[in-house]
C-alpha positions as a Markdown table, in Angstrom:
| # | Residue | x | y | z |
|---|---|---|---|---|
| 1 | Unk | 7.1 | 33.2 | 230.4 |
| 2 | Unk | 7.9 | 35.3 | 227.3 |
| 3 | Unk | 11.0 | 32.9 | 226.8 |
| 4 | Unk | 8.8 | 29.7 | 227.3 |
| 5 | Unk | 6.0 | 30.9 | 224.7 |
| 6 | Unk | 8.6 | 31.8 | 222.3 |
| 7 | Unk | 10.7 | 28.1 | 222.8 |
| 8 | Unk | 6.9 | 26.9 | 221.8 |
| 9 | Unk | 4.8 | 25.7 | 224.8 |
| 10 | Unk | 2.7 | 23.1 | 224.5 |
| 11 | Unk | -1.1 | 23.3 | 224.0 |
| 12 | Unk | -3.4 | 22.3 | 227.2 |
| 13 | Unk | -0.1 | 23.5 | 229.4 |
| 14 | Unk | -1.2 | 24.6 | 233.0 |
| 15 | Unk | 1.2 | 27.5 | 234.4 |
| 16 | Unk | 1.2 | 27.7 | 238.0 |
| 17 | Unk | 2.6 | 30.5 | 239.1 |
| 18 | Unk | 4.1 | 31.3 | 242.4 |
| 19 | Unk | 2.1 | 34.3 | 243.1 |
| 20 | Unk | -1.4 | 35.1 | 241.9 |
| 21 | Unk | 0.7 | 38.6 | 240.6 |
| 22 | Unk | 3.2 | 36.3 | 239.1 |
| 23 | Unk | 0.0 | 34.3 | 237.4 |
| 24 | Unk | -1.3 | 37.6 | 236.3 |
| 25 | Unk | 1.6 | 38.7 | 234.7 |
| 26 | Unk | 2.4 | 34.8 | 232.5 |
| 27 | Unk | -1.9 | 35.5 | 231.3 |
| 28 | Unk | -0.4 | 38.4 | 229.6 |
| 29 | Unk | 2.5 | 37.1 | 228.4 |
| 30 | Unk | 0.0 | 34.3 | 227.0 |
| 31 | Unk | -2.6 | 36.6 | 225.1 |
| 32 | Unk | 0.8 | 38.6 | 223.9 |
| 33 | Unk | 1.8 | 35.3 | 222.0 |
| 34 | Unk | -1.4 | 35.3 | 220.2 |
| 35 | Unk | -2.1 | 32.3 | 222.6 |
| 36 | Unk | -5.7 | 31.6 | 224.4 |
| 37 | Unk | -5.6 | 31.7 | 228.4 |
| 38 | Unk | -7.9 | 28.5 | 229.6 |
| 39 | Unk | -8.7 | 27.8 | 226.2 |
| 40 | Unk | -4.9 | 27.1 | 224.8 |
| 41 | Unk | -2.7 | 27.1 | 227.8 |
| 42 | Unk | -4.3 | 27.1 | 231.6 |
| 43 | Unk | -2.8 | 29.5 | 235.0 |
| 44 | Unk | -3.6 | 29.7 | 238.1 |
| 45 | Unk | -2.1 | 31.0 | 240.9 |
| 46 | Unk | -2.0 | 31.0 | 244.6 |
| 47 | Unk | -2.9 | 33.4 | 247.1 |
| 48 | Unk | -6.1 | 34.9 | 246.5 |
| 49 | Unk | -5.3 | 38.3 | 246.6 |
| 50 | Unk | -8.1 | 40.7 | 245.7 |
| 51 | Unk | -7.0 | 41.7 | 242.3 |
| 52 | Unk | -7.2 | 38.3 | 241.5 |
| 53 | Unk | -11.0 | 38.3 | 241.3 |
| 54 | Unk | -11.1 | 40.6 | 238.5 |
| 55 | Unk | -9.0 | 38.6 | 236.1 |
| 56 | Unk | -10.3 | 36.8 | 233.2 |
| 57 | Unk | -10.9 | 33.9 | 233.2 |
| 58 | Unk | -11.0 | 33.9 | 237.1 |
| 59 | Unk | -8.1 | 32.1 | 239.0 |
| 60 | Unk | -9.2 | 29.0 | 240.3 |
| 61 | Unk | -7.5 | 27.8 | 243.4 |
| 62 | Unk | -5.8 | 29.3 | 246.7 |
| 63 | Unk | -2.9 | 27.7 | 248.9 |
| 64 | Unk | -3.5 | 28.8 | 252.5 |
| 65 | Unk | 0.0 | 30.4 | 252.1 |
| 66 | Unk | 0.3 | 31.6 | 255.7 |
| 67 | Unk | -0.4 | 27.9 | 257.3 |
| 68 | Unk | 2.1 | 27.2 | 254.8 |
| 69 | Unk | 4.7 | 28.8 | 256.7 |
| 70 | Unk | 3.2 | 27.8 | 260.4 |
| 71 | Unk | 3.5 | 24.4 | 259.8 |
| 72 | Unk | 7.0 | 24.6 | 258.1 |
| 73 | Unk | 8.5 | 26.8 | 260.8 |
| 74 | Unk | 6.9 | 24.3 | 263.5 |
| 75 | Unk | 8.4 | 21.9 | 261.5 |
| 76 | Unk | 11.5 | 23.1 | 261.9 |
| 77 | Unk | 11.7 | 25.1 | 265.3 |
| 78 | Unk | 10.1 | 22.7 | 267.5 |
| 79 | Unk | 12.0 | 19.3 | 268.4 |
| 80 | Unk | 8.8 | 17.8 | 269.7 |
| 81 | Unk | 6.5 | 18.2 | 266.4 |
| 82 | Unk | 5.6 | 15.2 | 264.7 |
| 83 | Unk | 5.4 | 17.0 | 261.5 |
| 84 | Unk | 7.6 | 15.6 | 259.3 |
| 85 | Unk | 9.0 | 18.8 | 257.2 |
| 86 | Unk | 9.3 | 16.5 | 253.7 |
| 87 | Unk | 5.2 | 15.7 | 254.2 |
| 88 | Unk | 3.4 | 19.1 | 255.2 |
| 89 | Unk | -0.1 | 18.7 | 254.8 |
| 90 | Unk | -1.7 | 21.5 | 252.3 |
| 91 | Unk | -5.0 | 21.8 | 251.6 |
| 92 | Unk | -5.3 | 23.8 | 248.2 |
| 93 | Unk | -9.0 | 24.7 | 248.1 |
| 94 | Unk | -11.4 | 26.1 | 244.8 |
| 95 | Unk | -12.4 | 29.5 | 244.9 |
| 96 | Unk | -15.8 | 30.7 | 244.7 |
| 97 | Unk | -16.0 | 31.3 | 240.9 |
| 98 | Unk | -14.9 | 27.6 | 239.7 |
| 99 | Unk | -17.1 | 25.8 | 238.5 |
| 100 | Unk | -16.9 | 21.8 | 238.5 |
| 101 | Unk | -16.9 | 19.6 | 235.4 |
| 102 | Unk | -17.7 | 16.2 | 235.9 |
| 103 | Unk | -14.9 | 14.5 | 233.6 |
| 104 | Unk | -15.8 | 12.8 | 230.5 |
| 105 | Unk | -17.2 | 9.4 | 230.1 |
């Protein structure tokens, strides 16, 4: 992240990070760049960890990360599964503290 900010990254960028500690760790490297979390450059994360609902501004959304890996290993285990391995179906879901903004007119 540190290498990204310093090659100059864009205003109104959204990081999404692999982890919510991973997420945690790029919002530093943001406000260490003199750069604005939310406001300059967005970040969210993952997994809903419990940490993460002390960070500010809040993450917003959570990938069910363990049906994640059901329905991959299904996927790929089970000769019978319909589930086609290059379509899983994820439902990423808000958390609790996001708040909706109806987009502008």
């Amino acid at each position: 992240m540190r290498a990204a900010l310093a090659d100059g990254v864009a205003a109104e960028t959204v990081v999404l990070g692999v982890s919510d500690v991973v997420t945690i760790g790029a919002m530093t490297a943001i406000r260490a760049a003199s750069r604005a979390v939310d406001a300059d450059i967005a970040a969210t994360g993952s997994e809903d960890i419990p940490t993460s609902r002390d960070v500010s501004p809040p993450l917003t959304v959570c990938v069910p990360l363990q049906e994640v890996g059901y329905q991959t290993l299904q996927a790929l285990v089970d000769p019978a599964s319909e589930q086609d391995p290059d379509a899983l179906r994820i439902n990423v879901r808000l958390r609790d503290n996001t708040t909706r903004q109806e987009p502008a007119a």
